[in-house]
Backbone as a ProteinNet text record, in pm:
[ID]
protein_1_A
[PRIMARY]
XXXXXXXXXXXXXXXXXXXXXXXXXXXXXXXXXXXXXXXXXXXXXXXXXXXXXXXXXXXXXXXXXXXXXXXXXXXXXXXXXXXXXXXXXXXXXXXXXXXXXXXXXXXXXXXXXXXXXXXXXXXXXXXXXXXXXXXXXXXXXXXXXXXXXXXXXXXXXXXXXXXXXXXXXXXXXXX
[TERTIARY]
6729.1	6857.7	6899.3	6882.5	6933.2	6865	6724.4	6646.1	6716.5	6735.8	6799.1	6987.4	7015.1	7148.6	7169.7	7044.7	7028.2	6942.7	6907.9	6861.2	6950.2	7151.1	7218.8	7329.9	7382.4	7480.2	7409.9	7472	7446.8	7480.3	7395.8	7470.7	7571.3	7561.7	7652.8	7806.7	7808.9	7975.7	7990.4	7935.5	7913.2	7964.8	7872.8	7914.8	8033	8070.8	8166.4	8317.8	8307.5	8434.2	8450.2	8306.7	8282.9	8356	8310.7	8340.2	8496.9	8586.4	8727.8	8768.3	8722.2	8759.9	8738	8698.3	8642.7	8747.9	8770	8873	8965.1	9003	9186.7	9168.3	9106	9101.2	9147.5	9038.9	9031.3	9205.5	9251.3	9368.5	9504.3	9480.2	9556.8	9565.8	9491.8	9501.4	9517.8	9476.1	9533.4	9698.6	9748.2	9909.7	9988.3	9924.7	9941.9	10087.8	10030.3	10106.8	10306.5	10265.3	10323.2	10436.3	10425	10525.6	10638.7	10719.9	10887.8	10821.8	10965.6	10937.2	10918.7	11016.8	11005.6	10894	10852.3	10775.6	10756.5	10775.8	10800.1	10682.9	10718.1	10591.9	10571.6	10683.8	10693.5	10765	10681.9	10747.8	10772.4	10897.6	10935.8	10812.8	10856.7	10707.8	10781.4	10904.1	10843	10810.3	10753.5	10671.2	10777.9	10918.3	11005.6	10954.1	11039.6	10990.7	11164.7	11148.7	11269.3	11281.1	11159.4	11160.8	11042.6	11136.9	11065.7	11050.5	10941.9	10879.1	10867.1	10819.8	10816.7	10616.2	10570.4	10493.6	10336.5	10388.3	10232.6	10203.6	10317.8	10205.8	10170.9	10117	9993	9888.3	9866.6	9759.6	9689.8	9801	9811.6	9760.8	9768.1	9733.1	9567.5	9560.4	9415.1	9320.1	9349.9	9266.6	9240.9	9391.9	9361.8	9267.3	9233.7	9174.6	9043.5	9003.5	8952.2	8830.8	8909	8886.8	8819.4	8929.2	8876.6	8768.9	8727.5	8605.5	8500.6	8457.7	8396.7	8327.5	8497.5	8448.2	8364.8	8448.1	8382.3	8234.2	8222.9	8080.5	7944.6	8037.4	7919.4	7953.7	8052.1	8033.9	7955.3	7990.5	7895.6	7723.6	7701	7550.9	7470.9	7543.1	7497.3	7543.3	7618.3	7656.5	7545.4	7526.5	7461.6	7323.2	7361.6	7230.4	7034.1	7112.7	7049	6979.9	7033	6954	6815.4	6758.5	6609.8	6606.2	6715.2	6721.2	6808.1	6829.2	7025.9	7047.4	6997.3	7036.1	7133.2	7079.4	7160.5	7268.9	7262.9	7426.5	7503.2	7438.9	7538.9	7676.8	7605.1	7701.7	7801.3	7830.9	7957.7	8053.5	7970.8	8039.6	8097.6	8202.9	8313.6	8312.1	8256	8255.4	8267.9	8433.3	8510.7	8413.5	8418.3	8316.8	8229.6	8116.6	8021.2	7915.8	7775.8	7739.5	7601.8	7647.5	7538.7	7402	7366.4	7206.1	7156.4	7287.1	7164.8	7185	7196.4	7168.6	7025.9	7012.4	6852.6	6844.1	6714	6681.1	6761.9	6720.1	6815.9	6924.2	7012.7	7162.1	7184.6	7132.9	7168.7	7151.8	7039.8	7011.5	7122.2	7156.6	7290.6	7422.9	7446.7	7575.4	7604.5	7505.9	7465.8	7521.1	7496.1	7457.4	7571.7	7644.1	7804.7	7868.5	7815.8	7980.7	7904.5	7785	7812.3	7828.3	7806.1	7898.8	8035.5	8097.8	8226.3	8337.8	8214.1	8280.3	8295.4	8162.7	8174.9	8215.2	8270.3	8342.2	8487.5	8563.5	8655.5	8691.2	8584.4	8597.5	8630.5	8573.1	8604.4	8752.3	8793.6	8957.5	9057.2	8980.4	9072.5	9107.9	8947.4	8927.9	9034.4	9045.6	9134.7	9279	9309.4	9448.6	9520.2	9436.2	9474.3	9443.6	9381.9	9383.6	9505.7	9532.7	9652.5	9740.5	9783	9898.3	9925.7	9814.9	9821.3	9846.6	9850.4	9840.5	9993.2	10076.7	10158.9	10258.9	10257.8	10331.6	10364.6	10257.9	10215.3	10320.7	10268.2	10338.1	10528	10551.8	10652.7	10768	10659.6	10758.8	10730.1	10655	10691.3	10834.8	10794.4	10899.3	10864.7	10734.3	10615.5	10659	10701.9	10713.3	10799.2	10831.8	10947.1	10899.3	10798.3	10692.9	10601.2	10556.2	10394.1	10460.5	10511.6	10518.4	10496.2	10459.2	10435.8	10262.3	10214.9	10035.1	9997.8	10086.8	10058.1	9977.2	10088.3	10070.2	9947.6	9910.1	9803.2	9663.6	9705.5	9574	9522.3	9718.9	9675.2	9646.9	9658.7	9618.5	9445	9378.1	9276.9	9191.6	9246.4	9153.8	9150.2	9307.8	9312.9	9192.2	9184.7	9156.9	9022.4	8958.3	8784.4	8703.9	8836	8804.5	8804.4	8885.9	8911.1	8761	8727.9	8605.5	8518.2	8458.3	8359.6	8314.3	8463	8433.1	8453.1	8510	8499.8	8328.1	8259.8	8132.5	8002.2	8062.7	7961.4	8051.7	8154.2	8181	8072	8086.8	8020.8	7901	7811.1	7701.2	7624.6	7732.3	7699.6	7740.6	7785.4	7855.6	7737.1
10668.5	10603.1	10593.2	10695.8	10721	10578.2	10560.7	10485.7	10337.4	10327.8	10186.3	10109.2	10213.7	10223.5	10195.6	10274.2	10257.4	10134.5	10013.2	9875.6	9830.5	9851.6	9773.8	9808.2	9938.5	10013.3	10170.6	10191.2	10352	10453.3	10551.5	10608.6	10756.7	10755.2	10855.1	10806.6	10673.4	10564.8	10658.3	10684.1	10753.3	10841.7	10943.4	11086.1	11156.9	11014.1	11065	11031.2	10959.2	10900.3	11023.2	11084.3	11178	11327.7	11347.6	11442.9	11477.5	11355.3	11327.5	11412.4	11318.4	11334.8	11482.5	11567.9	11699.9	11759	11762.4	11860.6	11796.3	11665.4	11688.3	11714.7	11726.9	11758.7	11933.1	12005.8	12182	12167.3	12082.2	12083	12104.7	11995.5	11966.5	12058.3	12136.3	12262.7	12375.9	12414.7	12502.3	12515.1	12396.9	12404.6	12368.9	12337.4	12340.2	12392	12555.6	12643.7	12653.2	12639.5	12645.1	12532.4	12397.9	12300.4	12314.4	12297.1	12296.5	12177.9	12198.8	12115.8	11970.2	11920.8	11792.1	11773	11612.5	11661.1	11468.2	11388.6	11339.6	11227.5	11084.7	10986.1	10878.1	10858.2	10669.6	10696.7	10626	10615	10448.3	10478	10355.7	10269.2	10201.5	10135.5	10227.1	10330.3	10360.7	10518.5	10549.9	10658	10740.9	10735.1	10820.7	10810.9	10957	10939.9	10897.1	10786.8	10718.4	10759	10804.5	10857.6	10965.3	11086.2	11222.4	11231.6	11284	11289.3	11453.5	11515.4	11592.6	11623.4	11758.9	11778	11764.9	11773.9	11708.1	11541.9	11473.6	11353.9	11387.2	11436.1	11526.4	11468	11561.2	11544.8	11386.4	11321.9	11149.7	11051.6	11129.3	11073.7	11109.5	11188.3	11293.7	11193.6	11169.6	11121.5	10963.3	10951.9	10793.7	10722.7	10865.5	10869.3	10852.7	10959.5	10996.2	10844.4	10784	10700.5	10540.6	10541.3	10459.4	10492.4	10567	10620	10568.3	10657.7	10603.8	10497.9	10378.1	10277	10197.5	10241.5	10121.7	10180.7	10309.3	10367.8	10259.7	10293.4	10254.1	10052.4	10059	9842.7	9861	9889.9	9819.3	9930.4	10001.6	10037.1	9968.9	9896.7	9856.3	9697.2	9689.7	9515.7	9455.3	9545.6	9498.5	9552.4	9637.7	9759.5	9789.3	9777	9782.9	9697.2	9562.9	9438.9	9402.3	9357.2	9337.4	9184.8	9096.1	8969.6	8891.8	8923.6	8873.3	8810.7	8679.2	8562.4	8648	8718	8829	8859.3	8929.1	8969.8	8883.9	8736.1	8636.3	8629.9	8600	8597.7	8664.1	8787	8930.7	8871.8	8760.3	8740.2	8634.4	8574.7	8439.5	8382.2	8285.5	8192.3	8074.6	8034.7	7944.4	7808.1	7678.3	7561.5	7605.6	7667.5	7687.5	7658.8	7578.4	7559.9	7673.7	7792.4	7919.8	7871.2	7750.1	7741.7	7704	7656.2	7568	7660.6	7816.3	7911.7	7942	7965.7	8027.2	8137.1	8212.8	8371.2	8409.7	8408.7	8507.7	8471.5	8350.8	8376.5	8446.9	8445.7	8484.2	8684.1	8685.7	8837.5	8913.2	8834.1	8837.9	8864.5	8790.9	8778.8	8871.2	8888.4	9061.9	9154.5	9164.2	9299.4	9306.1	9203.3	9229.4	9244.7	9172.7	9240.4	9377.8	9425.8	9565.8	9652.3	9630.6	9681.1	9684.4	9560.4	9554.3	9660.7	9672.6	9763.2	9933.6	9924.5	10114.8	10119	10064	10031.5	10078.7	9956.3	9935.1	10093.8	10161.9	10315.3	10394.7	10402.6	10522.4	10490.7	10360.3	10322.9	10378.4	10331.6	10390.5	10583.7	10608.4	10737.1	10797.5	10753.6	10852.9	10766.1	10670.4	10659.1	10730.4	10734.1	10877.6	10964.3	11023	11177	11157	11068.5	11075.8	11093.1	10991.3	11007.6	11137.1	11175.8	11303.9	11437.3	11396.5	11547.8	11519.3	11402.2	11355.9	11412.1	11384.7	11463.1	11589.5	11628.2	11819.8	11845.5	11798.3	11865.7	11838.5	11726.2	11641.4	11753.4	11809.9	11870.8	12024.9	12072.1	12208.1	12211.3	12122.5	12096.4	12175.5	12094.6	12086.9	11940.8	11883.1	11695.1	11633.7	11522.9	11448.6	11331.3	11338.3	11194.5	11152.1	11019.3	11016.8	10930.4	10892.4	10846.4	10731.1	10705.7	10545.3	10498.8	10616.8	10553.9	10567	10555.6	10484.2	10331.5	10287	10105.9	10122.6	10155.1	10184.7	10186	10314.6	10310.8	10158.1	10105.1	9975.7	9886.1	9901.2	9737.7	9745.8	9849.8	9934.9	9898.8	9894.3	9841	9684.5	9639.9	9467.9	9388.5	9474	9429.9	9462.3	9527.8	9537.4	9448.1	9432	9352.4	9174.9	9125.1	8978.7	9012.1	9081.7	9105.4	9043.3	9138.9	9097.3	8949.8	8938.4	8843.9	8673.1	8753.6	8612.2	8601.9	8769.2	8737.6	8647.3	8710.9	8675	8458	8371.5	8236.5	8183.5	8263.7	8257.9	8221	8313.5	8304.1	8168.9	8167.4	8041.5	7914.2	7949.4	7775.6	7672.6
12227.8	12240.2	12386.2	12433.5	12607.5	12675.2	12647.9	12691.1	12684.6	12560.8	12531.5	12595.3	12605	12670.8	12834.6	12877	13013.4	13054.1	12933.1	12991.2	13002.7	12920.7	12940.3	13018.4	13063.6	13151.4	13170	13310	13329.1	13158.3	13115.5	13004.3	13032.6	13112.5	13243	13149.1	13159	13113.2	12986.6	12886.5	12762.3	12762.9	12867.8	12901.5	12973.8	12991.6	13094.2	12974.8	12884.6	12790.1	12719.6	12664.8	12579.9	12619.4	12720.3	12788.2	12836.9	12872.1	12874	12744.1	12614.3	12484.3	12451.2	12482.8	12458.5	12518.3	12645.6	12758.2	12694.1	12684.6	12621.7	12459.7	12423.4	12264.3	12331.5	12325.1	12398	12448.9	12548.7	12648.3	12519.7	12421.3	12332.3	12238	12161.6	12112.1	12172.1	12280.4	12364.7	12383.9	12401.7	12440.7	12319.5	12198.9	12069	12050.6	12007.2	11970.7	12078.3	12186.9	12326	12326.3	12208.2	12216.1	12154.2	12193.2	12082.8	12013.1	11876.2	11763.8	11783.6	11900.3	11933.2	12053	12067.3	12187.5	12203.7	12344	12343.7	12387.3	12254.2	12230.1	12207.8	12328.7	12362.4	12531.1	12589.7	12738.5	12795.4	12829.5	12936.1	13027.9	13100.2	13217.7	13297	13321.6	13439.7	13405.2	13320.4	13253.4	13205	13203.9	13178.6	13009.6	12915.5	12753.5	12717	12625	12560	12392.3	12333.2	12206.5	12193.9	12104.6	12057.7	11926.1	11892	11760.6	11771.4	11627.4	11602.6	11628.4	11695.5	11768.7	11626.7	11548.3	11451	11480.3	11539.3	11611.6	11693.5	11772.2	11860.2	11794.7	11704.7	11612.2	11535.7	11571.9	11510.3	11631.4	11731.1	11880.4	11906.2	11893.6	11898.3	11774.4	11659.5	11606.5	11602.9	11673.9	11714.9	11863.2	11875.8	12059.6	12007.8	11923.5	11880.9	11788.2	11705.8	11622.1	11752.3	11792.4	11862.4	11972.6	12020.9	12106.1	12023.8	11925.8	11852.6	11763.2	11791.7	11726.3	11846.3	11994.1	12061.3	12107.4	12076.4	12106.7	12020.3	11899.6	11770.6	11765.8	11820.5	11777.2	11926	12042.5	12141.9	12102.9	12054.5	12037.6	11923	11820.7	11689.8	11714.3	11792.9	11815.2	11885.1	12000	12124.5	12187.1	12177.7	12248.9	12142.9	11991.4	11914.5	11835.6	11870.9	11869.3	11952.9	11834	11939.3	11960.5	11921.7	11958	12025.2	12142.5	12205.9	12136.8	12071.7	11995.5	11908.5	11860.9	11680.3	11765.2	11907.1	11937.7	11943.4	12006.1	12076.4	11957.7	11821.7	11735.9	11740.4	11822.7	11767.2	11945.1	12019.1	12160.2	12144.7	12154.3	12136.5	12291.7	12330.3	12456	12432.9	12427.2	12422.9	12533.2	12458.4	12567.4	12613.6	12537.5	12614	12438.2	12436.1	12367.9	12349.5	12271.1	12276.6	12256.5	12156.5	12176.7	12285.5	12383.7	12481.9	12642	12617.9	12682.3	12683.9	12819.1	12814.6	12829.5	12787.1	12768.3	12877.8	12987	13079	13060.3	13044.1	13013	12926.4	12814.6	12681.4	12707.2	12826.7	12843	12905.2	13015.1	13076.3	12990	12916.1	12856.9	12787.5	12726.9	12607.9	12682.7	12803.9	12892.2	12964.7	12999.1	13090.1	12919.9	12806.2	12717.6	12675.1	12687.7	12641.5	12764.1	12913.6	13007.3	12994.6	12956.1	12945.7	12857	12767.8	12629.7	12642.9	12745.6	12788.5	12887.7	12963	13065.4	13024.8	12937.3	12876.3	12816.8	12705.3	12617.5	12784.6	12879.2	12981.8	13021	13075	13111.5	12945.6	12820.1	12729.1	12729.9	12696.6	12771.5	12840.5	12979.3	13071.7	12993	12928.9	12941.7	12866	12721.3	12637.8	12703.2	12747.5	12806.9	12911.3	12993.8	13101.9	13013.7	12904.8	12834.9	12726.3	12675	12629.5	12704.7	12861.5	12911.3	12961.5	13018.5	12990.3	12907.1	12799.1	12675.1	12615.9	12658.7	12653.2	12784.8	12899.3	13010.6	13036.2	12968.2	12927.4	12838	12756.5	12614	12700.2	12732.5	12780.1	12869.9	12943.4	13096.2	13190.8	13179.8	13337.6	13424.9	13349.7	13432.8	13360.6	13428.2	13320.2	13340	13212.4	13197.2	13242.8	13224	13266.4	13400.6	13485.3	13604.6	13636.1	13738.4	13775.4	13742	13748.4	13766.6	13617.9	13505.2	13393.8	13430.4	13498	13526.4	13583.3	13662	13745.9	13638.2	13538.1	13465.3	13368.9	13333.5	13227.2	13358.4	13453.5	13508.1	13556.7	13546.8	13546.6	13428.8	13341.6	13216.9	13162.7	13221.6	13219.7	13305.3	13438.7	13547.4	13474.5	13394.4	13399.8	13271.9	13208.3	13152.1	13233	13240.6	13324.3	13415.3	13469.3	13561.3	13502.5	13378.9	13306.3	13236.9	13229.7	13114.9	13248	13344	13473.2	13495.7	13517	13525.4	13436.8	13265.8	13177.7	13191	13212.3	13261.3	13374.1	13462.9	13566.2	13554.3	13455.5	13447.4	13304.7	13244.7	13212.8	13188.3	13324.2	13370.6	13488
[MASK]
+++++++++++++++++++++++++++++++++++++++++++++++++++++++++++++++++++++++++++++++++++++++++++++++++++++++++++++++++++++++++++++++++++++++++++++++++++++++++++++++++++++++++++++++

């Protein structure tokens, strides 16, 4: 598997989403016990918290981090990576004016390979934004910080921005 991953992105991108997901999972049970009843789980843009929930959505956050890691692990390894025919992936890729049969092998090799860059790319920016925003909340409800701050924006324009990249590259390449 390692092998196959590393024809289409570093698999480091993997290890490194994975590994996020582990320390704030550990981070998140650790300070568990440590939260008052409320604990706060909606923030403003300018990271201040505007609504508190009761601290078992923790747990609703964690598996939604959780859920989605996974999905984009397994759609970009079974969409993309695990195909032995780009043609078979092209289908799961939407490229608005562009006529997919009359791509040639290397486009078609190309295009595969920036959207499954794009996708583990995309899981590491989701990655740290739950873990930012989860450590956020923990530190939020103890009254370590008062909220996640300004470099929220920072992290979403971080994952807007890698996406528009990719997907300017995979235009690019078959225009």
């Amino acid at each position: 598997m390692w092998g196959k991953v590393k024809n289409f992105y570093s698999p480091w991108i993997d290890v490194c989403s994975f590994l996020i997901l582990i320390i704030t999972v550990f981070y998140s049970i650790y300070y568990y016990t440590q939260l008052p009843d409320e604990i706060p789980t909606h923030f403003n843009l300018a990271g201040e918290p505007d609504a508190w929930n009761g601290k078992g959505t923790l747990i609703g956050f964690l598996v939604l981090y959780v859920f989605l890691l996974f999905q984009c692990f397994g759609l970009n390894y079974f969409l993309f990576i695990k195909q032995e025919d780009p043609k078979e992936a092209l289908h799961f890729i939407n490229l608005p004016f562009v006529k997919k049969e009359k791509l040639t092998e290397t486009q078609l090799d190309r295009v595969v390979k920036y959207s499954s860059r794009m996708l583990a790319v995309m899981n590491l920016c989701i990655s740290i934004l739950f873990a930012f925003i989860l450590y956020g909340m923990i530190q939020t409800a103890i009254g370590n910080r008062n909220g996640l701050g300004s470099i929220i924006i920072i992290v979403v324009v971080l994952l807007v921005g890698v996406s528009i990249y990719y997907i300017w590259k995979m235009y690019r390449e078959v225009k």
